[in-house]
Wavefront OBJ file of the C-alpha trace (Angstrom):
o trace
v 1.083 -3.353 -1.040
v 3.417 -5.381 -3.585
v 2.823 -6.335 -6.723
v 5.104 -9.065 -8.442
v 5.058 -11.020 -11.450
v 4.582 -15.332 -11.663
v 8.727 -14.965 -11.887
v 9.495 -12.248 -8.683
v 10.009 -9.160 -10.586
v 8.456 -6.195 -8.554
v 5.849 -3.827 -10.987
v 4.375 -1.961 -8.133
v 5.195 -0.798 -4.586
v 3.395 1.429 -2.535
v 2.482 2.304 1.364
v 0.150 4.130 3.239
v 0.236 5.607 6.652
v -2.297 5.594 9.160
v -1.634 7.581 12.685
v -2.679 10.724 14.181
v -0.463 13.551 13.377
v 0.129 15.735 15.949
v 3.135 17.485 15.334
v 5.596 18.891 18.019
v 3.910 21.732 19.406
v 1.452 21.853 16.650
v 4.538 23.319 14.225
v 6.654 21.001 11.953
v 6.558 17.688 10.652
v 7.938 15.718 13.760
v 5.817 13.966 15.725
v 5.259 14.533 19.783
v 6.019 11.479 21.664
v 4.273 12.625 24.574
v 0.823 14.676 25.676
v 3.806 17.682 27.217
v 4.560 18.107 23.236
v 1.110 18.349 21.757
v -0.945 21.094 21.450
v -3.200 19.406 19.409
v -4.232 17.114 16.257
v -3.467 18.531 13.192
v -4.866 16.299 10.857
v -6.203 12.652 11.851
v -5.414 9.532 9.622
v -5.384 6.595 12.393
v -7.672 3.428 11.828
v -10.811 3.652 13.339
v -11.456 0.787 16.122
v -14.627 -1.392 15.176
v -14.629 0.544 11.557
v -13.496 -0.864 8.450
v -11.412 0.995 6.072
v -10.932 0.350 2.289
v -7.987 1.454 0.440
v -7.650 1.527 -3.218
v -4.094 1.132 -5.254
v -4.219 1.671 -9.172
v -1.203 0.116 -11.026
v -0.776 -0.267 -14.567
v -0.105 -3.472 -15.973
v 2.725 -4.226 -17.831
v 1.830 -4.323 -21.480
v 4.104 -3.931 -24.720
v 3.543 -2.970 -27.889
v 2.891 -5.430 -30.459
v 2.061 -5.574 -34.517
v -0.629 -7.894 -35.289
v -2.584 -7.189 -39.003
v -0.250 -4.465 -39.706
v -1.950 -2.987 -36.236
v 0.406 -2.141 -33.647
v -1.494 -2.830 -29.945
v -0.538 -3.208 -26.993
v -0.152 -6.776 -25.760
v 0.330 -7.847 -21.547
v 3.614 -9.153 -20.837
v 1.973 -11.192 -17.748
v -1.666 -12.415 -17.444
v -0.767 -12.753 -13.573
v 0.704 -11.020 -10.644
v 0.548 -11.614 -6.965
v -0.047 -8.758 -5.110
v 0.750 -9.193 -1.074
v -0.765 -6.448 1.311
v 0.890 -6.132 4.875
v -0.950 -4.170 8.028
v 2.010 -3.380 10.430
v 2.427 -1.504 13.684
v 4.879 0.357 13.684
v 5.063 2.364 17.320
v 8.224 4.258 17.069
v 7.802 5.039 13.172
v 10.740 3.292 11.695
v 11.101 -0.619 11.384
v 13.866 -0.506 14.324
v 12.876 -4.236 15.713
v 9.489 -2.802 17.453
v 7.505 -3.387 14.653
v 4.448 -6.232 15.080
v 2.618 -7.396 11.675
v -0.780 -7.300 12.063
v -2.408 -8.463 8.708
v -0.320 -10.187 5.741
v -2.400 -11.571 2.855
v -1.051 -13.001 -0.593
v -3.423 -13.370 -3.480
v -2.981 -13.988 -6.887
v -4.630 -11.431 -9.251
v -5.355 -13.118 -13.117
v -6.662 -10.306 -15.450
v -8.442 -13.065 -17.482
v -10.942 -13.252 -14.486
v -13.321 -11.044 -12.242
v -10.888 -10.521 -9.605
v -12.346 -8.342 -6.077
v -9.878 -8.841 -2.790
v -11.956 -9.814 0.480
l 1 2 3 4 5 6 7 8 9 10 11 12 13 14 15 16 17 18 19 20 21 22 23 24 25 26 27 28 29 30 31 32 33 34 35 36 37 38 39 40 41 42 43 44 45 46 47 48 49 50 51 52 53 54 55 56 57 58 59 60 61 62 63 64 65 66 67 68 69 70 71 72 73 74 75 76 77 78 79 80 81 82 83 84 85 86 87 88 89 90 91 92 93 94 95 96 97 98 99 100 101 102 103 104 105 106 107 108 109 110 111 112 113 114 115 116 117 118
């Protein structure tokens, strides 16, 4: 997920990893390629078939600090970002030309409104 402002600079940037984990003989933090190399799963964070899965990023927006009636507040710098989520397969685990997207969305999030992503 990628947040951006309405002129391309990037304000958040995060990723999260869904896959079964079963590392190489059940030691370590390589994965077994094959059924020979796994002695079972040590902790399971695939997606689900038929099941939908919600994710939640928090990201602060960017804000500076203003004086207004001798106050000082804080002020945004941008009422509006556009935040663009990407669902990828990744089979190998590295982007190595493999990869398929499965999902891309772009929406653009206005703090002025009620904003929920469906």
């Amino acid at each position: 997920m990628t947040a951006k402002t309405t002129d391309g600079e990037v304000v958040y940037n995060d990723s999260v990893i869904y896959m079964p984990y079963p590392g190489r003989m059940g030691r370590g933090k390589e994965m077994g390629r094959g059924p020979y190399e796994k002695s079972g799963l040590l902790r399971e964070t695939s997606l689900p078939p038929l099941k939908t899965t919600h994710e939640t990023f928090e990201f602060p927006y960017p804000y500076k600090y203003v004086t207004k009636d001798g106050k000082r507040t804080s002020e945004l710098i941008h009422d509006e970002l556009n935040v663009n989520v990407k669902l990828w397969y990744v089979p190998f685990g590295d982007f190595d030309g493999y990869e398929v997207i499965f999902y891309e969305d772009e929406k653009k999030l206005d703090l002025k409104t009620e904003w929920v992503w469906r």
